[in-house]
VEXKEFI-723792 format. One record per residue (C-alpha): residue in one letter; y, z, x; residue number from 1. Coordinates in steps of 0.2 Angstrom, whole numbers, m for minus. Example, Ala and Ser with C-alpha at 12.3 -4.5 7.8 and 13.67 -1.06 7.14 Angstrom:
BEGIN
MARNU  res      Y      Z      X    n
MARNU    a    m22     39     62    1
MARNU    s     m5     36     68    2
% end
This chain:
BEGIN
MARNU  res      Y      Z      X    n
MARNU    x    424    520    388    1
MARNU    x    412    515    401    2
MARNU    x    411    526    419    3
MARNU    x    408    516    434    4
MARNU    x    406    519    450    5
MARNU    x    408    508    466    6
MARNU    x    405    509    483    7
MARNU    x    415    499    497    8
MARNU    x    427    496    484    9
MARNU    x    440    495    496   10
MARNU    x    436    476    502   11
MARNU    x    430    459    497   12
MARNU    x    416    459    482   13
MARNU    x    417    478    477   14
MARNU    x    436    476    475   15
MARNU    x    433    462    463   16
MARNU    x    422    471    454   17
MARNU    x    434    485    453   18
MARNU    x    447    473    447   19
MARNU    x    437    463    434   20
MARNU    x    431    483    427   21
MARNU    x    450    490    426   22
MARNU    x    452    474    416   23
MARNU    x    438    476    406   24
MARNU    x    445    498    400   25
MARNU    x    431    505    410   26
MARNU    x    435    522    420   27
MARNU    x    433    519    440   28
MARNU    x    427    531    453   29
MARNU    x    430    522    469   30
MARNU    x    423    525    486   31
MARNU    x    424    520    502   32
MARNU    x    428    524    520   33
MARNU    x    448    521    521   34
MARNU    x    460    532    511   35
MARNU    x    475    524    513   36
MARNU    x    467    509    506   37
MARNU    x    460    518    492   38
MARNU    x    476    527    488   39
MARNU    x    483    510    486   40
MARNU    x    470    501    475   41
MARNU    x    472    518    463   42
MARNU    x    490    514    461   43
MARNU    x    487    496    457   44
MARNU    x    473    498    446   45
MARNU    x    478    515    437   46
MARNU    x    490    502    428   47
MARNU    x    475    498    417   48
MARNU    x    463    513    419   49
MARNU    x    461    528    422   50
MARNU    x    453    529    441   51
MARNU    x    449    544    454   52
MARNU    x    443    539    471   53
MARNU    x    430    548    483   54
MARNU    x    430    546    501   55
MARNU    x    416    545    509   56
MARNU    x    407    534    521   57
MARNU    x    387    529    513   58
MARNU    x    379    530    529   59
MARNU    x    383    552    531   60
MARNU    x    373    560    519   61
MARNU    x    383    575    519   62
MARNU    x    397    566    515   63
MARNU    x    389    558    499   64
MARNU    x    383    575    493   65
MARNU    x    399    583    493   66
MARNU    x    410    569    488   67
MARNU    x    398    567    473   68
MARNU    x    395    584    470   69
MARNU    x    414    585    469   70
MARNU    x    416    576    454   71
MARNU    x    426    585    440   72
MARNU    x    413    588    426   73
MARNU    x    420    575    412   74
MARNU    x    418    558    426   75
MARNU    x    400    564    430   76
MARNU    x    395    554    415   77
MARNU    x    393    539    425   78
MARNU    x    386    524    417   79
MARNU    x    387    511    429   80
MARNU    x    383    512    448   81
MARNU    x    387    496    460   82
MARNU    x    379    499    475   83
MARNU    x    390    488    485   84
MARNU    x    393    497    503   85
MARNU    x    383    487    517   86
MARNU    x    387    478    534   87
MARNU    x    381    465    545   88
MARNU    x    383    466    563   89
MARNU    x    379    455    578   90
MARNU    x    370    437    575   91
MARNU    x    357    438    593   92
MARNU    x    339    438    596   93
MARNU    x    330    452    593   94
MARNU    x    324    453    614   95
MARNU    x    345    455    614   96
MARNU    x    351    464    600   97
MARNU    x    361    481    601   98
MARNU    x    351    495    593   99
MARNU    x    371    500    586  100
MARNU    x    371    487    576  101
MARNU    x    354    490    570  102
MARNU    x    357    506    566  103
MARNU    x    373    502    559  104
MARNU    x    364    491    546  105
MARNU    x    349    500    541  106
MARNU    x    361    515    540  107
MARNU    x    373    507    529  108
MARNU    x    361    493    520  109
MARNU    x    346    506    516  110
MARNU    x    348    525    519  111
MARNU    x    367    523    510  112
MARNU    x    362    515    495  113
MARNU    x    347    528    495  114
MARNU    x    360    542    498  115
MARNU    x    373    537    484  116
MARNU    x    359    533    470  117
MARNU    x    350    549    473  118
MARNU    x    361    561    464  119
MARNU    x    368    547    452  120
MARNU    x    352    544    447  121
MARNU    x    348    563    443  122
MARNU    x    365    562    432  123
MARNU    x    357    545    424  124
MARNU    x    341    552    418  125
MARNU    x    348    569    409  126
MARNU    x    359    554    400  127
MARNU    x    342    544    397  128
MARNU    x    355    530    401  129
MARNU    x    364    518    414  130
MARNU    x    364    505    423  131
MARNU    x    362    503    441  132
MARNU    x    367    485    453  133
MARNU    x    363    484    471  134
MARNU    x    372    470    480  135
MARNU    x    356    464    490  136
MARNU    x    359    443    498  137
MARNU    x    349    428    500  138
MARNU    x    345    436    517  139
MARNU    x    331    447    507  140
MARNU    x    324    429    500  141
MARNU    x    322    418    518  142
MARNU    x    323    426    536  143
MARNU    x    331    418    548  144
MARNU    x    332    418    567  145
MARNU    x    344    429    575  146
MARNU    x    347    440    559  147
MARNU    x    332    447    556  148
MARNU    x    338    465    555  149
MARNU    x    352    461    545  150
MARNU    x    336    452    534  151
MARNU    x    325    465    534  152
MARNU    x    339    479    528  153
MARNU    x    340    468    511  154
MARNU    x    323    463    509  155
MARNU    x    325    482    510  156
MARNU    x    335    484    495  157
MARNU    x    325    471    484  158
MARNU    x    309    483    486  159
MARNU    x    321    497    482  160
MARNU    x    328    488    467  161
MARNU    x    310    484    460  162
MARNU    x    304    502    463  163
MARNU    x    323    507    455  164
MARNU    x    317    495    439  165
MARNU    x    297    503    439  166
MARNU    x    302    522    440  167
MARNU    x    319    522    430  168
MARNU    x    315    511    412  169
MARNU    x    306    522    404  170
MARNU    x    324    534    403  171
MARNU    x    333    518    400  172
MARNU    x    339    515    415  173
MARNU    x    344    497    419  174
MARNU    x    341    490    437  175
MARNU    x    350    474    442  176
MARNU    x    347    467    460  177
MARNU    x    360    452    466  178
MARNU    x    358    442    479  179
MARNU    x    373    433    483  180
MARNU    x    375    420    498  181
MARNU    x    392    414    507  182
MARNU    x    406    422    500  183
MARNU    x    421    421    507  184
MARNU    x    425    440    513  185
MARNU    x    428    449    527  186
MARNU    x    407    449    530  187
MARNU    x    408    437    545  188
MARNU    x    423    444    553  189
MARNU    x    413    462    555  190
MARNU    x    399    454    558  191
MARNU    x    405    444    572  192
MARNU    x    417    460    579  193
MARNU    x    433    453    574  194
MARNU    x    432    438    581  195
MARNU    x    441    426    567  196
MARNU    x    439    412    574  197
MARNU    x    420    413    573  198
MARNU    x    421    419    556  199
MARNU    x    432    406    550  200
MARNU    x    417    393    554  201
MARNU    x    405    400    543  202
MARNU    x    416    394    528  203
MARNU    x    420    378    536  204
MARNU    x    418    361    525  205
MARNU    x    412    365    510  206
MARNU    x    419    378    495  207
MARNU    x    411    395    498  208
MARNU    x    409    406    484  209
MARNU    x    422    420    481  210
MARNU    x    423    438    479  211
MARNU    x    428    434    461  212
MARNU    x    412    425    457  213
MARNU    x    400    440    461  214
MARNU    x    412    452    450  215
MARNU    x    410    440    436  216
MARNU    x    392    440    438  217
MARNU    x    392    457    440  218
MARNU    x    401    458    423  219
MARNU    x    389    447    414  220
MARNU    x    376    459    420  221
MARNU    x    383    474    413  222
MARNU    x    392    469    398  223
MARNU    x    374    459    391  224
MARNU    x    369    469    375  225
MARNU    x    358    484    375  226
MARNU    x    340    474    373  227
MARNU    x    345    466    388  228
MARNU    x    341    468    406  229
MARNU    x    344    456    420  230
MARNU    x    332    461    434  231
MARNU    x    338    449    449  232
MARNU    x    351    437    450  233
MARNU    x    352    424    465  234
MARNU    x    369    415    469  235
MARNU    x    373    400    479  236
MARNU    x    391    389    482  237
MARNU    x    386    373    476  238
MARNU    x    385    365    493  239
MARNU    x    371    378    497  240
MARNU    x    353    373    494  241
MARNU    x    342    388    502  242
MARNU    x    349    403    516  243
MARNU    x    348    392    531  244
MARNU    x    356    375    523  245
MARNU    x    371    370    518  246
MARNU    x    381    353    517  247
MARNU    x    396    351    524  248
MARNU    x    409    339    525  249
% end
């Protein structure tokens, strides 16, 4: 039985990949900020498997280090990592974006994901096995006016992937770097400080992609067979032909 471990599992795309995983047998460490909401994905999914839960938020590297460090010795076999913890906050001009929400995202984007693979990576290579997936975007791919810190935090974690993939191999370590576009989460809703409305338009006239279909790719990824490694994985709704263009009815 396969160990995984998932960050901002609480929400959207790393919930789905906690779901499809309980489905699948594996064991689940889940992690994120909010412990009530944790608690209550442990009672749903210990149904199906067996799950502990770490509460931590990515971007407080004390935090990380204890929670993981915490870890009873038989779950610190962990075979699977999903980096899936990020944010995106504000949509303005550089001249007028808030140094918070910069901070915010190269905090949560960058430094957290370095924070959470560190130590797992060091349990990884005395395995001389695993398998790591960072949930990058399309973002990384095209930059775009009025997000380009939000663009440059994921460009971020493709160079981290690829550096992931050249330093890790040789201990048979996989790396897998996805890089989703519009799914229907809560992304836009933080991103645009609760304002639903405003989020609601981003999904407007067309079919956007769902939580479910990240965790199913995500699932491909890990379940291909040993020989196999899928490097980067690039998803669009149908309607979707680059990061900036999308048809809509």
């Amino acid at each position: 039985m396969k160990t995984a471990l998932i960050t901002g599992a609480t929400s959207g795309i790393g919930k789905a990949i906690a779901e499809r995983f309980a489905e699948e047998g594996k064991r689940l460490i889940l992690c994120g900020r909010r412990e009530e909401v944790l608690k209550n994905l442990q009672d749903e999914l210990s149904k199906k498997t067996e799950i502990i839960t770490l509460k931590f938020d990515v971007r407080n590297r004390e935090e990380v280090e204890k929670s993981i460090a915490s870890l009873p010795e038989n779950w610190k076999n962990i075979d699977i990592l999903i980096n899936n913890a990020g944010n995106a906050h504000g949509l303005d001009p550089i001249s007028d974006g808030s140094c918070d929400d910069w901070d915010a995202m190269m905090d949560g984007n960058v430094k957290g994901l370095l924070y959470v693979s560190k130590p797992i990576i060091s349990l990884m290579k005395t395995q001389n096995s695993g398998h790591i997936v960072n949930i990058s975007s399309v973002a990384a791919r095209q930059t775009y006016a009025n997000g380009v810190v939000y663009c440059a935090s994921k460009k971020a974690v493709d160079v981290i992937s690829e550096g992931m993939r050249i330093e890790l191999t040789e201990f048979g370590i996989k790396v897998t770097n996805i890089q989703p576009r519009a799914v229907a989460t809560d992304f836009s809703k933080i991103r645009f400080k609760g304002d639903e409305e405003r989020a609601k338009t981003v999904y407007a006239g067309y079919d956007a992609l769902k939580a479910e279909d990240i965790a199913d790719a995500v699932s491909y990824c890990v379940n291909a067979p040993e020989r196999v490694s899928i490097a980067e994985l690039c998803i669009y709704p149908k309607a979707q032909a680059e990061p900036r263009m999308i048809y809509r009815k």
